[in-house]
Wavefront OBJ file of the C-alpha trace (Angstrom):
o trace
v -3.035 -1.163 27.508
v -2.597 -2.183 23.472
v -3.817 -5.387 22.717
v -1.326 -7.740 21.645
v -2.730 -8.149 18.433
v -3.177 -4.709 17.376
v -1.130 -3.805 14.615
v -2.707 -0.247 13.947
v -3.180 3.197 15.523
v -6.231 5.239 15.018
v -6.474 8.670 15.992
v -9.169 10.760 14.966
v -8.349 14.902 15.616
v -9.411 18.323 13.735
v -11.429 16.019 11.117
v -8.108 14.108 10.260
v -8.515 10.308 10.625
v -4.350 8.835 10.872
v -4.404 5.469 10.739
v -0.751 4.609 11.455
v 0.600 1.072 10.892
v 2.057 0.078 14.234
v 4.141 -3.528 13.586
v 7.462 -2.742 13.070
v 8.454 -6.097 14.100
v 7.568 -7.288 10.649
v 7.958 -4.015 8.956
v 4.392 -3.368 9.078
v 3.325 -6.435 6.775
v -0.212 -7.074 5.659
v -1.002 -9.333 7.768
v -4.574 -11.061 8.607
v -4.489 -8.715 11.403
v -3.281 -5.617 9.704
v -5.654 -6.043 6.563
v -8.625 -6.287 8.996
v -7.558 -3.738 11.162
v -7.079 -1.301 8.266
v -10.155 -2.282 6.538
v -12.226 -1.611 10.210
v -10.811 1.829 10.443
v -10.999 2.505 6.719
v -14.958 1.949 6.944
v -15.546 3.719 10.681
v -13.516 6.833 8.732
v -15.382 6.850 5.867
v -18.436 7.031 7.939
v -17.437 9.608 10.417
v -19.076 12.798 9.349
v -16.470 14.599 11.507
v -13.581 13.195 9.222
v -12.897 14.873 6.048
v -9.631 13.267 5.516
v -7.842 10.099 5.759
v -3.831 9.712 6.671
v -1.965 6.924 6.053
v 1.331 6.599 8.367
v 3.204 3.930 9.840
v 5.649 3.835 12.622
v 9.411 2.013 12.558
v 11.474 2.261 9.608
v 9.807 0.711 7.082
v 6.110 1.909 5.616
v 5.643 -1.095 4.902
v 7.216 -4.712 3.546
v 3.816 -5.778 1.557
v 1.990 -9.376 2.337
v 3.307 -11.094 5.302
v 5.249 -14.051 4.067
v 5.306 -15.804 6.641
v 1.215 -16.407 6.396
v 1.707 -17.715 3.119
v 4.729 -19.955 3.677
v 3.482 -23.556 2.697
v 0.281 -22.009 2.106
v -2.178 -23.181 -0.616
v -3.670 -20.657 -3.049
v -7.259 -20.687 -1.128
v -6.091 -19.897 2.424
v -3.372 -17.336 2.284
v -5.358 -14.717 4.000
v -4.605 -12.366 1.208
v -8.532 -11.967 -0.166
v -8.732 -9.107 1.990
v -6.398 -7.121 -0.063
v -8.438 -6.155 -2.832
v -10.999 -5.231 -0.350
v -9.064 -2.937 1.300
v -7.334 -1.399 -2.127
v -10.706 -1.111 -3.243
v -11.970 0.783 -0.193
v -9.254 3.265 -0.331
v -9.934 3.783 -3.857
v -13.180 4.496 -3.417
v -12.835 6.272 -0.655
v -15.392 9.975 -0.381
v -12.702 12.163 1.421
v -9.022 12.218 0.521
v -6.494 10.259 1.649
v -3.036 10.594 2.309
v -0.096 8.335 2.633
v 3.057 9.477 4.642
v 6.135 7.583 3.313
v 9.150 7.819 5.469
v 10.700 5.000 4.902
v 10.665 1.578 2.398
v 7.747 0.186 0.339
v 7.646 -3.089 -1.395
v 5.384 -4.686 -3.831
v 1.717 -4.565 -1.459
v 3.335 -1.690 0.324
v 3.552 0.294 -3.224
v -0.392 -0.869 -3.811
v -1.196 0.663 -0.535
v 0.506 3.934 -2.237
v -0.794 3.391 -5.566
v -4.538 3.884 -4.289
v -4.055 7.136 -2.203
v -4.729 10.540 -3.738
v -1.667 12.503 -2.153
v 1.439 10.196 -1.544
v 4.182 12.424 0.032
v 7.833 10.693 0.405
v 10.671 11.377 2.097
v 13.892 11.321 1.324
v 14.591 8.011 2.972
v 12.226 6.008 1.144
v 12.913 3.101 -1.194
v 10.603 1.404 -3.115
v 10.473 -1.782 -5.199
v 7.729 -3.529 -6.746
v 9.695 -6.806 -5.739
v 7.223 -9.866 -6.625
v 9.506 -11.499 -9.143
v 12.245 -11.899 -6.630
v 10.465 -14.095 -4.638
v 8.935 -15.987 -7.332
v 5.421 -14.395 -7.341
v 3.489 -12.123 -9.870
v 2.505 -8.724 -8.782
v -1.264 -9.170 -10.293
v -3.553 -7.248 -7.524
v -1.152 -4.505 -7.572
v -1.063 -4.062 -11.309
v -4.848 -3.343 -10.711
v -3.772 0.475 -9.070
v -0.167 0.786 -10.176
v -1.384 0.712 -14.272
v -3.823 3.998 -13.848
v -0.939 5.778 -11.788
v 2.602 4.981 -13.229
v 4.274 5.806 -16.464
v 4.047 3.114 -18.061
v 7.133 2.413 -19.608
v 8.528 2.605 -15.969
v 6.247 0.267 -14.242
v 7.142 -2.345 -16.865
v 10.398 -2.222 -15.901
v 10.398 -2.078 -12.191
v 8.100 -4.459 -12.108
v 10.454 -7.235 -14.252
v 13.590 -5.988 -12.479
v 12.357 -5.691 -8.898
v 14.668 -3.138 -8.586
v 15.004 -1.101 -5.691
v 13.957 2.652 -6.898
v 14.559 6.471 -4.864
v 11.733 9.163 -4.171
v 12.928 11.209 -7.711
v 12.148 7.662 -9.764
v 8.911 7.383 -7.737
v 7.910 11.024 -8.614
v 8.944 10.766 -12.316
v 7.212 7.488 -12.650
v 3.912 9.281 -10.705
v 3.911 6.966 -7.897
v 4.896 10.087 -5.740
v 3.317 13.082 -5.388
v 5.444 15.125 -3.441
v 9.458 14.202 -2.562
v 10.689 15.967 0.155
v 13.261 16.041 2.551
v 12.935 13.541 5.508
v 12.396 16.409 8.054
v 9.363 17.855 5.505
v 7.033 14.995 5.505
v 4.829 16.245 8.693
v 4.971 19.813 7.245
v 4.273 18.962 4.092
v 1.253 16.337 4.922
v -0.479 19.117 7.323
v -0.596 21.825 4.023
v -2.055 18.865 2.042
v -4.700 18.268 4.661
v -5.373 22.053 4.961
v -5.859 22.254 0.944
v -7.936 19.475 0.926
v -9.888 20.295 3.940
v -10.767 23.838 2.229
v -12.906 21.975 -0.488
v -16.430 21.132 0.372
v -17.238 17.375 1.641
v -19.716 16.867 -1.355
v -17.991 18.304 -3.661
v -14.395 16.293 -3.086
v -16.312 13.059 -3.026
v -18.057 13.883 -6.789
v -14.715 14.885 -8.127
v -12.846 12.041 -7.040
v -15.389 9.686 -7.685
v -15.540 11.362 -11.480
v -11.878 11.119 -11.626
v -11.724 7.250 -10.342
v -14.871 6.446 -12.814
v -12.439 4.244 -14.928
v -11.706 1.876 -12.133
v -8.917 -0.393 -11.344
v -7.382 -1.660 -14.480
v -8.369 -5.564 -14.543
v -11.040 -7.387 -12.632
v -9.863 -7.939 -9.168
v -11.500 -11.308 -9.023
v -9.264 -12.306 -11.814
v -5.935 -10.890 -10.413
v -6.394 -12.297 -7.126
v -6.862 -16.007 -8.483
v -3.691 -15.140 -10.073
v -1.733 -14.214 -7.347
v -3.395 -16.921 -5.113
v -1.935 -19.271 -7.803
v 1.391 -17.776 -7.552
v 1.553 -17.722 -3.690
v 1.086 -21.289 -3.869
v 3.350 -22.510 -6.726
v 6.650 -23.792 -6.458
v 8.791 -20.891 -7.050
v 6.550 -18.751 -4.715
v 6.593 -21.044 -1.669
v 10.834 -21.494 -2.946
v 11.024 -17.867 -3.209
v 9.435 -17.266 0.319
v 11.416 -19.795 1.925
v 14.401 -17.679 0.202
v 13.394 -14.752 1.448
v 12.663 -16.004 5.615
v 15.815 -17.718 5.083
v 17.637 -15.206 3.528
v 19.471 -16.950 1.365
v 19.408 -16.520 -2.892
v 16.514 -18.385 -4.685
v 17.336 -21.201 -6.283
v 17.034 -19.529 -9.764
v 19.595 -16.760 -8.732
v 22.561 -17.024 -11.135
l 1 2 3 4 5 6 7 8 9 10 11 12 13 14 15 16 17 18 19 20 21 22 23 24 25 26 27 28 29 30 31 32 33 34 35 36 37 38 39 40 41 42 43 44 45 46 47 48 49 50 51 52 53 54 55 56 57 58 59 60 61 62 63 64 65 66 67 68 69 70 71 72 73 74 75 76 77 78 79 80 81 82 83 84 85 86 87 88 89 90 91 92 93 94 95 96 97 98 99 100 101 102 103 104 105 106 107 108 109 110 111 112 113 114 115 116 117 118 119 120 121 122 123 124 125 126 127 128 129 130 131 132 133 134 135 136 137 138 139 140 141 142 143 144 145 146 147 148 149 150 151 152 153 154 155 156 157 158 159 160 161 162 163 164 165 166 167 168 169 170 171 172 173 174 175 176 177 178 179 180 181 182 183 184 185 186 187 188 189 190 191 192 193 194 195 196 197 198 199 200 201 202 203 204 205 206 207 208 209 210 211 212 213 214 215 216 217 218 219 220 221 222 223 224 225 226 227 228 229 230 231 232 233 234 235 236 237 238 239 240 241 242 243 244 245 246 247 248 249 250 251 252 253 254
């Protein structure tokens, strides 16, 4: 039986470690619970010989929603339980073997980080994303971290002050996708990834990607994550939480 509190799937099979996020009740939001489950299975993974990749997948609708509001509602910048987030983005970053996100559905503002730090990021048809942070009064600072090396610049700048809700094509032309395919492709289109990546040798994938990711996360994480603490915790955040739990406009909505 699934423990009540277990908010992710881990299946290990033919040296593919899927770690599906399994909370559709809050559209798979990093929550205290999801951040520590993924960072767990992230680690075990990466220490599996038997693993040579890493899939990312969730189940419901949505891949997922970003930082669980509802944890940070009235919260105070030192005990959000977001801390863990730069962890985990750092650990997928890092990550020796490949991973893979599978995107079937929508991805806002930590949801797009998650993205941002895998090396294949297939999406369906059906997804949306939106680096959304401004809506609800916040600044999207740990994100900026993984979405500066990947997106087009000129693009991220402007998603990222419009909050806009974006399509797969966007995402691919801005580089946040890889591959945009057709809703019914994603599983097809994940298992050829795995098989191309699988045909490299282990040593050899980790030394390229660890040559290619030698630059690092644009911005000390230390930094960015005081920032965002400070904006989880300032007046419009906790207004533009309440906004969103509410859902009602902002007060600063025209």
């Amino acid at each position: 039986m699934t423990p009540p509190d277990r908010v992710l799937q881990v299946t290990v099979e033919r040296g593919v470690a899927r770690l599906t996020m399994d909370s559709p009740a809050n559209r798979n939001a990093l929550s205290r619970a999801m951040l520590a489950q993924l960072g767990a299975a992230v680690a075990d993974a990466v220490a599996d010989d038997a693993v040579r990749v890493l899939v990312l997948d969730h189940t419901g609708r949505v891949f997922c929603s970003g930082m669980d509001l509802s944890e940070a509602a009235g919260a105070g910048a030192g005990d959000q339980g977001v801390h863990a987030f730069p962890e985990l983005l750092t650990a997928l970053w890092s990550s020796p073997k490949p991973v893979i996100a599978a995107v079937r559905g929508p991805a806002r503002a930590g949801g797009i980080g998650l993205m941002a730090v895998c090396d294949v990021v297939v999406g369906g048809a059906s997804a949306t994303f939106a680096v959304s942070e401004v809506r609800v009064g916040l600044v999207p600072a740990v994100i900026s971290a993984v979405l500066a090396p990947r997106m087009a610049r000129h693009l991220l700048h402007r998603l990222a002050l419009t909050g806009e809700v974006f399509g797969p094509e966007l995402a691919a032309t801005a580089g946040l996708v890889d591959l945009a395919v057709a809703d019914d492709a994603v599983d097809a289109t994940v298992r050829a990834q795995v098989d191309a990546l699988a045909a490299g040798a282990p040593a050899a994938l980790a030394e390229t990607k660890r040559l290619l990711r030698s630059g690092g996360p644009r911005g000390s994480f230390d930094e960015l994550q005081e920032l965002s603490a400070r904006w989880f915790a300032s007046e419009e955040g906790q207004e533009g939480i309440a906004a969103f739990r509410e859902k009602r406009p902002a007060r600063w909505v025209p």
